[in-house]
VOKOL-833408 format. One record per atom (N, C-alpha, C, O): residue in one letter; x, y, z; chain; residue number from 0; atom name. Coordinates in Angstrom, 2 decimals, padded with zeros to 5 digits. Layout:
<recs>
 aa       X       Y       Z ch   i at
  A       X       Y       Z  A NUM CA
...
</recs>
This chain:
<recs>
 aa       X       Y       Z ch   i at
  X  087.01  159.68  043.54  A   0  N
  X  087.47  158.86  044.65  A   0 CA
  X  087.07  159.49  045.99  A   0  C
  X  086.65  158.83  046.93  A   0  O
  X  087.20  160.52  046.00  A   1  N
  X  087.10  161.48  047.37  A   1 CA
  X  085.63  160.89  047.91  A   1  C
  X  085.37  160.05  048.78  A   1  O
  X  084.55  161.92  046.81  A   2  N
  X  083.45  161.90  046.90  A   2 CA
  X  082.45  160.19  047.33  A   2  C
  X  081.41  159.99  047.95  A   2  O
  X  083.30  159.38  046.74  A   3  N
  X  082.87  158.12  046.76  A   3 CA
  X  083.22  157.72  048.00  A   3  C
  X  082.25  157.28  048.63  A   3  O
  X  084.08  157.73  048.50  A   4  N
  X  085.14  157.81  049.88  A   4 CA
  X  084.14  158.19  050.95  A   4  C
  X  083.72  157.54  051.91  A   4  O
  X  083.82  159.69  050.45  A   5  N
  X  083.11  160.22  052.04  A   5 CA
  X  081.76  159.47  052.34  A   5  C
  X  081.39  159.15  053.47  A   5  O
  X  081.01  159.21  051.08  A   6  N
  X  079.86  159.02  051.29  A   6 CA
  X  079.45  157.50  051.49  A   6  C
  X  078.34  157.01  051.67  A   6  O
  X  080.79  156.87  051.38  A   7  N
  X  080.44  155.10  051.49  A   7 CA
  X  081.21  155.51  053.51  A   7  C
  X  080.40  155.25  054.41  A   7  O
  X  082.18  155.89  053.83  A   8  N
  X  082.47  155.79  055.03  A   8 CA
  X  081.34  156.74  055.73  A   8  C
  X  081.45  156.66  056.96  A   8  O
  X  080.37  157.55  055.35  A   9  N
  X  079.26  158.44  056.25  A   9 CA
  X  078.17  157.30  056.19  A   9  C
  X  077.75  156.84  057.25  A   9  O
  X  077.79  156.90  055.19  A  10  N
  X  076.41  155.70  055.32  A  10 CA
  X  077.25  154.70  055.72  A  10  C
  X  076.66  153.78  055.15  A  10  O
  X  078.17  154.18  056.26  A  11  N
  X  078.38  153.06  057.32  A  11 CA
  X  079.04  153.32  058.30  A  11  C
  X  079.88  152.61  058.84  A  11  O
  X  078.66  154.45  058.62  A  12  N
  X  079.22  154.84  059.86  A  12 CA
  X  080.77  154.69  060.42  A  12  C
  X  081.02  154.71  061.62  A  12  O
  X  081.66  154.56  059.51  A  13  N
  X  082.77  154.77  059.52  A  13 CA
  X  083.63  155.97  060.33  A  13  C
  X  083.07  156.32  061.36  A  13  O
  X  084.63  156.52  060.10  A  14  N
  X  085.64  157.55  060.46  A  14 CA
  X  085.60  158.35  059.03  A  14  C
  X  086.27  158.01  058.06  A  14  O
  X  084.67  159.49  059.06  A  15  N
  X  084.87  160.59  057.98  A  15 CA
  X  086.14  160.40  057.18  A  15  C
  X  087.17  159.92  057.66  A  15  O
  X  086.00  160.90  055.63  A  16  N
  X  087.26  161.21  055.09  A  16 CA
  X  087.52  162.39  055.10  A  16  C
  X  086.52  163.05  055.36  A  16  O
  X  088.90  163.29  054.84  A  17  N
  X  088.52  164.65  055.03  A  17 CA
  X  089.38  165.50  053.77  A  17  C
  X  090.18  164.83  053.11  A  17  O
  X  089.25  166.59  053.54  A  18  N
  X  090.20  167.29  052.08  A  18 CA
  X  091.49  167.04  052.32  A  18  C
  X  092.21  167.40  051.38  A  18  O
  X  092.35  166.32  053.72  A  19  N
  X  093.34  166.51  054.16  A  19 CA
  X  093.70  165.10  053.80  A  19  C
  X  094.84  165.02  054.26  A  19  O
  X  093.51  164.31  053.43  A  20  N
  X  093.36  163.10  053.48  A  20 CA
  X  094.19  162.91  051.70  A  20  C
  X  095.12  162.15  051.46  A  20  O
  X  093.35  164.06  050.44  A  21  N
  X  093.27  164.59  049.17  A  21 CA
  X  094.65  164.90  049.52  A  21  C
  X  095.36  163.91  049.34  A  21  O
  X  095.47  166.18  050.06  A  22  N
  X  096.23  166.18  050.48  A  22 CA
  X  097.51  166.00  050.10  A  22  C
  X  098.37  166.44  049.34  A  22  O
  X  097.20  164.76  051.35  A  23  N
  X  098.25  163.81  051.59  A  23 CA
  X  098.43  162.78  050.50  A  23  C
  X  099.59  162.37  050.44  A  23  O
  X  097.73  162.32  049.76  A  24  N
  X  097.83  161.14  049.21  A  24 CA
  X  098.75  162.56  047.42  A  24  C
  X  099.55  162.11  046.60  A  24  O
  X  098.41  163.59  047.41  A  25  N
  X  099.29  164.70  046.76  A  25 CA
  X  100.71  164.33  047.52  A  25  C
  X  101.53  163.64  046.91  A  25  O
  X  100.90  164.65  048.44  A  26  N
  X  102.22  164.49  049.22  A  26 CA
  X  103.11  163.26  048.91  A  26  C
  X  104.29  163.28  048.56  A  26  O
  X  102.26  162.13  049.12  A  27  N
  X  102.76  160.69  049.11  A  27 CA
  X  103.14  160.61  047.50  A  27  C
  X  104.26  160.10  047.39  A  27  O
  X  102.68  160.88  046.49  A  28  N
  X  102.63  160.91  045.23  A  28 CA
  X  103.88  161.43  044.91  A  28  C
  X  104.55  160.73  044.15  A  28  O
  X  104.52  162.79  045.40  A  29  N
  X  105.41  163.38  045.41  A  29 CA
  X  106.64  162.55  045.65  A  29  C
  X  107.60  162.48  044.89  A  29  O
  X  106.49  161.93  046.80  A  30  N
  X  107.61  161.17  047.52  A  30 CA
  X  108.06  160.35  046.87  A  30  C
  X  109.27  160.29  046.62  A  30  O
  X  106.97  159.31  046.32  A  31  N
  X  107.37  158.22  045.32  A  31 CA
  X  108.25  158.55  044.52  A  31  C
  X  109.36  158.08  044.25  A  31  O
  X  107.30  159.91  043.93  A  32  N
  X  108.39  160.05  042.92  A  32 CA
  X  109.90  160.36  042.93  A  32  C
  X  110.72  159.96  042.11  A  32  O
  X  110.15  161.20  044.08  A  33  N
  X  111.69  161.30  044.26  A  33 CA
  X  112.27  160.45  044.93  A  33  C
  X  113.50  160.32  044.93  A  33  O
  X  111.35  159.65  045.71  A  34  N
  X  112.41  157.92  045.74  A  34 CA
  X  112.65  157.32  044.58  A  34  C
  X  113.59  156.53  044.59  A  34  O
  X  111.96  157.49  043.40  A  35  N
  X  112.66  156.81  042.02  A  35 CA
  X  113.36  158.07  041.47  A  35  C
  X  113.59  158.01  040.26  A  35  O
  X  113.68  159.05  042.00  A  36  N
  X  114.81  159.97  041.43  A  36 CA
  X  113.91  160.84  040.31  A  36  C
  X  114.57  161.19  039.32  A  36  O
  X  112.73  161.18  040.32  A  37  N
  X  112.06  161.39  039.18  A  37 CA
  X  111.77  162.95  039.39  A  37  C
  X  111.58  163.31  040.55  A  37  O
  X  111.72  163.99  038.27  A  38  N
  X  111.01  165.27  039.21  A  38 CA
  X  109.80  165.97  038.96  A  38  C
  X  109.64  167.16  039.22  A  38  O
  X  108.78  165.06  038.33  A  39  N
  X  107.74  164.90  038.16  A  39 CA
  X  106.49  163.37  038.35  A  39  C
  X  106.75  162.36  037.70  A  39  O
  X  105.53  163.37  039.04  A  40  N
  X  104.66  162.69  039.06  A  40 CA
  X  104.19  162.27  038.08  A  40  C
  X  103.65  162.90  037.17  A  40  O
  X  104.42  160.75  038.23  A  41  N
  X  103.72  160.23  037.04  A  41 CA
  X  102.00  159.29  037.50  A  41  C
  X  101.23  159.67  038.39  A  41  O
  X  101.80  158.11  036.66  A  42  N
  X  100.09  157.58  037.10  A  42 CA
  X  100.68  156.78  038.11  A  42  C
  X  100.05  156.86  039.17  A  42  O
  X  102.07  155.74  038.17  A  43  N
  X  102.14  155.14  038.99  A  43 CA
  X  102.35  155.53  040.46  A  43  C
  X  101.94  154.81  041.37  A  43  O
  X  102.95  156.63  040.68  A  44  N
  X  103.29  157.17  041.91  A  44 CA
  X  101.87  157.40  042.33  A  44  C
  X  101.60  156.71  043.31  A  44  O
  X  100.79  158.19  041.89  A  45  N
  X  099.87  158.30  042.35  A  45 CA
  X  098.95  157.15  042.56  A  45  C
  X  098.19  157.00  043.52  A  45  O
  X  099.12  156.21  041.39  A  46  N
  X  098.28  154.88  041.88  A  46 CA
  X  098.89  154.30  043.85  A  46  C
  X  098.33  154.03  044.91  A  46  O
  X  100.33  154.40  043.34  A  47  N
  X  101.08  153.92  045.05  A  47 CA
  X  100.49  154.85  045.98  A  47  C
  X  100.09  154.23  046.96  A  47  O
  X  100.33  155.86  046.04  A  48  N
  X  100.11  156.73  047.00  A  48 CA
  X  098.27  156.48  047.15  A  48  C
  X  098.05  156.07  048.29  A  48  O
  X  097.22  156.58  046.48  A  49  N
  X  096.49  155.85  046.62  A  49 CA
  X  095.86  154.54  047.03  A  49  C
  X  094.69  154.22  047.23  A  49  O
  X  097.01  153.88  047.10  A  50  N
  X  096.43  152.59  047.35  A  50 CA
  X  097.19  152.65  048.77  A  50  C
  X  096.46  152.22  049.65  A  50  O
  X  098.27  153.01  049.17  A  51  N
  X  098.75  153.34  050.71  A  51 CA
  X  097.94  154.35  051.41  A  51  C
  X  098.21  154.47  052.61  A  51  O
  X  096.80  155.28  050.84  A  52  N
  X  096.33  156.16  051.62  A  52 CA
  X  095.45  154.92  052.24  A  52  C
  X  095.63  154.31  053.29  A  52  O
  X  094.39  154.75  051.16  A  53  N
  X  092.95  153.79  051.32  A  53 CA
  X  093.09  152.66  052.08  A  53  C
  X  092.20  152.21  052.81  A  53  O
  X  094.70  151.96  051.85  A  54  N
  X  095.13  150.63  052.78  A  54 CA
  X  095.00  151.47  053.88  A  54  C
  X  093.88  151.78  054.29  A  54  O
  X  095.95  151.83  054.38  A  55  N
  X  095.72  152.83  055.92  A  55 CA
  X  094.39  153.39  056.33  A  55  C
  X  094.06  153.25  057.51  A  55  O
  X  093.63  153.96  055.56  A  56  N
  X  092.35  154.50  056.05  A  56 CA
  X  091.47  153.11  056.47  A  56  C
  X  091.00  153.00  057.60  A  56  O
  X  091.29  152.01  055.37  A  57  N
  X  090.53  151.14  055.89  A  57 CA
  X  090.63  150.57  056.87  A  57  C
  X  089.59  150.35  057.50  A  57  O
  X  091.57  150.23  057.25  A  58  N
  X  092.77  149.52  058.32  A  58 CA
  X  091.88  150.07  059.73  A  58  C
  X  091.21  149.42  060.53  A  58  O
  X  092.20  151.68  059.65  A  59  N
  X  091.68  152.37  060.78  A  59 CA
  X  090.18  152.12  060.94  A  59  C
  X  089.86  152.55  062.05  A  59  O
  X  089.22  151.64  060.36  A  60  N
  X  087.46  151.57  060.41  A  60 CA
  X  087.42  150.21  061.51  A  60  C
  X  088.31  149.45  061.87  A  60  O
  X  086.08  150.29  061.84  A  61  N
  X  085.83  149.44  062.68  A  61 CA
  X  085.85  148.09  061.77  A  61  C
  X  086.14  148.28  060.59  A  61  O
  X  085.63  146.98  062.11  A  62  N
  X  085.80  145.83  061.31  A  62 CA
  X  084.73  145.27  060.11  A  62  C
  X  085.02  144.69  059.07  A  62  O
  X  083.28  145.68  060.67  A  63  N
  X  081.96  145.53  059.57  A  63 CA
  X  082.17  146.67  058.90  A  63  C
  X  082.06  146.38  057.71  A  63  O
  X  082.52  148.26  059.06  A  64  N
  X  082.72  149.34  057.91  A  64 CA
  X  083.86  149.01  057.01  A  64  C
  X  083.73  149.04  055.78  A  64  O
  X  085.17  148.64  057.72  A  65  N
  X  086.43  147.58  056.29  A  65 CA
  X  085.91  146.89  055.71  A  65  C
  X  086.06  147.17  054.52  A  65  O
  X  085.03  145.61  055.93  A  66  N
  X  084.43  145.31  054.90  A  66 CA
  X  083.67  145.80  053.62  A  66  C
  X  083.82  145.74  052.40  A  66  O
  X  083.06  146.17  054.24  A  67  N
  X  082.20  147.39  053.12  A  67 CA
  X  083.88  148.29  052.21  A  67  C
  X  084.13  148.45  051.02  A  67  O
  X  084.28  148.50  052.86  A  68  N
  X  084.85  149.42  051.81  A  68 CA
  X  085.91  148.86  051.12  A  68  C
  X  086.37  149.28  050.06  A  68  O
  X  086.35  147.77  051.86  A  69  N
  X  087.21  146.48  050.53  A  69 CA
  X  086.89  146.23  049.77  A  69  C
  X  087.58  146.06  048.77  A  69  O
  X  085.25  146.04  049.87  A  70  N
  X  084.22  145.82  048.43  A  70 CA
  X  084.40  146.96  047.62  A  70  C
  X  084.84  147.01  046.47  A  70  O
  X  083.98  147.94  048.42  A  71  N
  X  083.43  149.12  047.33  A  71 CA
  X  085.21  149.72  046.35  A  71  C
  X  085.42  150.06  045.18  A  71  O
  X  085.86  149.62  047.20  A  72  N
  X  087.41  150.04  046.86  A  72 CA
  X  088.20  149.53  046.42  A  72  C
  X  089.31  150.05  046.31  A  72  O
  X  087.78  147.64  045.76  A  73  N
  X  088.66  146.92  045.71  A  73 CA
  X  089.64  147.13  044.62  A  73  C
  X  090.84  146.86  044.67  A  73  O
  X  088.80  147.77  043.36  A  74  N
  X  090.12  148.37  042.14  A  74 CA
  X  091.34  149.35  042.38  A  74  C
  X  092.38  149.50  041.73  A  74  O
  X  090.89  149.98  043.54  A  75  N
  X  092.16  150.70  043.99  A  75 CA
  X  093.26  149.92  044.93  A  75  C
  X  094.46  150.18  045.02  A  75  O
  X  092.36  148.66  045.77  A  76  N
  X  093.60  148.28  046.98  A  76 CA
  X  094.13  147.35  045.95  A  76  C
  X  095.35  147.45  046.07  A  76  O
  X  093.89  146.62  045.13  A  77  N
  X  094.06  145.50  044.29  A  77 CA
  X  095.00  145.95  043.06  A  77  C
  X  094.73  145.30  042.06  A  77  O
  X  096.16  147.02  042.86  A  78  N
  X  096.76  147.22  042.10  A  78 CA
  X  097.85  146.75  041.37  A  78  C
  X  098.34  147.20  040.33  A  78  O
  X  098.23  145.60  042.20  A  79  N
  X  099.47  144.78  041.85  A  79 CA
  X  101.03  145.75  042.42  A  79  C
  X  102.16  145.31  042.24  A  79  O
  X  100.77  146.97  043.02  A  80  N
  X  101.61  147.71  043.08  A  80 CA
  X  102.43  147.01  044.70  A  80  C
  X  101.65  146.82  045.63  A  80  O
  X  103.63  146.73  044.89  A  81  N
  X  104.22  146.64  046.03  A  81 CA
  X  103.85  147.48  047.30  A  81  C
  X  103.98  148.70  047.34  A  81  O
  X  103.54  146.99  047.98  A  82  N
  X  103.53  147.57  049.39  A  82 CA
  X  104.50  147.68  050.07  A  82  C
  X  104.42  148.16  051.20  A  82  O
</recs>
């Protein structure tokens, strides 16, 4: 994901992704999980935290680079998971 990440937002001239980015979406994963009372990470927390990083990152691109990466990203924003 990372790798795919940097190199679709560098060839369209997007806003870099960065290891901090990896991170956070670790962090967010975490959270989920102890908002469902849990004390381990499971696939869904990380699917949520993924799909809230990438929603937010795309969000931030200029409007022709979001396109591009709705395409390229769509199995991750498209999870059925609540926002």
């Amino acid at each position: 994901l990372y790798v795919a990440l940097r190199k679709e937002s560098a060839s369209s001239g997007g806003v870099p992704i960065a290891v901090r980015h990896i991170e956070s979406i670790m962090r967010m994963a975490e959270a989920h999980a102890k908002m469902h009372l849990r004390e381990h990470v499971r696939d869904d927390d990380l699917d949520a935290a993924i799909q809230m990083m990438l929603t937010s990152f795309v969000s931030a691109q200029k409007f022709s680079v979001q396109r591009a990466l709705q395409k390229s990203f769509a199995k991750y924003l498209n999870t059925g998971i609540e926002k």
